[in-house]
N, C-alpha and C positions, 0 to 999 in steps of 0.2 A: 576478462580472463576467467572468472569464477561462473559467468553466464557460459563463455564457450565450452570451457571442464563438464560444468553439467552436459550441457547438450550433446557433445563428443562420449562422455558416458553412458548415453541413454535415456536423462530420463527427459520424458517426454513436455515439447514448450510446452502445451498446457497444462499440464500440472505444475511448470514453474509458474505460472500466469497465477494458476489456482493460487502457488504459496504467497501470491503478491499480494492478491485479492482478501485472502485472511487474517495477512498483518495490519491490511491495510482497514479492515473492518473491525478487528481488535484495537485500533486507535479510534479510530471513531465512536465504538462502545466504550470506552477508556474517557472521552471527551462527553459524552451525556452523564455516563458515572457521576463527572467533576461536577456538571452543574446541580445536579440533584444534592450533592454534596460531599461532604470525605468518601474517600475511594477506599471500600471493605475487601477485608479478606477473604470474603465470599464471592465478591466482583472477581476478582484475582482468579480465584479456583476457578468458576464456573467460565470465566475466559480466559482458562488456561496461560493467565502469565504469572511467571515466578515471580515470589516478590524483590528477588535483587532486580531484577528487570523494570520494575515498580516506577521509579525514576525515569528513564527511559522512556517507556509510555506516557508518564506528566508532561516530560520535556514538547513532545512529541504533538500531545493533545494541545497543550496548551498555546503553541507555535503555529499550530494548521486552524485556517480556518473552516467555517463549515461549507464556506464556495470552494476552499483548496481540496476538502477531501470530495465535496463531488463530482469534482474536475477529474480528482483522481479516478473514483467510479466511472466517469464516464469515459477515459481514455481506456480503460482495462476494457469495456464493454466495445470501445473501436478495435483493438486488438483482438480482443476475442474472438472478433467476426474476421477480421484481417487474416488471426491462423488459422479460420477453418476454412476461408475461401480464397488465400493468394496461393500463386505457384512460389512466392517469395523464398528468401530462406529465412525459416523463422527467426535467426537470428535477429535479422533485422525490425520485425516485428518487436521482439523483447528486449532488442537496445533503447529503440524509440521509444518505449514506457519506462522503461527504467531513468532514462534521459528526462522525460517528463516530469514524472515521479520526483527524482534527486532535484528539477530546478522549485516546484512545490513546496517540496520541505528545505529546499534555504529560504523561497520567498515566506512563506506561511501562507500565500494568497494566490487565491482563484483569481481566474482574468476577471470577474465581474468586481472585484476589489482591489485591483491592479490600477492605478489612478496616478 
């Protein structure tokens, strides 16, 4: 519903892709953070997440492995190519990642830790 609204308004699938891709890179820098150690509030600023948000990203980090988030990279990077070269309707392109995406972060695990 919230993918068709956009689409139906305009804005364009790739820049939805783009906002996937940013969230999804702000966890991942959220999850190097943690290992280096306490997550600052200079991390915060300079990767632009609020810190009520702060939680959220832990939860998040902490949950995804590092197979799950490059799984995730790497389906964003199949779609990417998918919108620029199907006749498809993008939609379906941006269901498929997001379907992806959502079963990711229930599992926390990439298929090479999928066992």
């Amino acid at each position: 519903p919230v993918l068709n609204r956009l689409i139906d308004q305009g804005v364009p699938p790739l820049m939805l892709l783009g906002r996937v891709a940013w969230e999804i890179r702000r966890v991942r820098n959220y999850k190097e953070e943690m290992a280096r150690g306490p997550v600052s509030d200079a991390f915060l600023r300079s990767n632009r997440i609020q810190p009520f948000k702060k939680a959220r990203y832990a939860s998040a980090a902490q949950r995804l492995s590092w197979e799950a988030l490059e799984e995730m990279f790497c389906v964003l990077g199949e779609v990417d190519r998918r919108l620029k070269s199907s006749r498809l309707d993008p939609r379906l392109h941006l269901e498929a990642v997001c379907e992806r995406i959502a079963r990711l972060m229930v599992s926390g695990k990439g298929r090479s830790s999928a066992a």
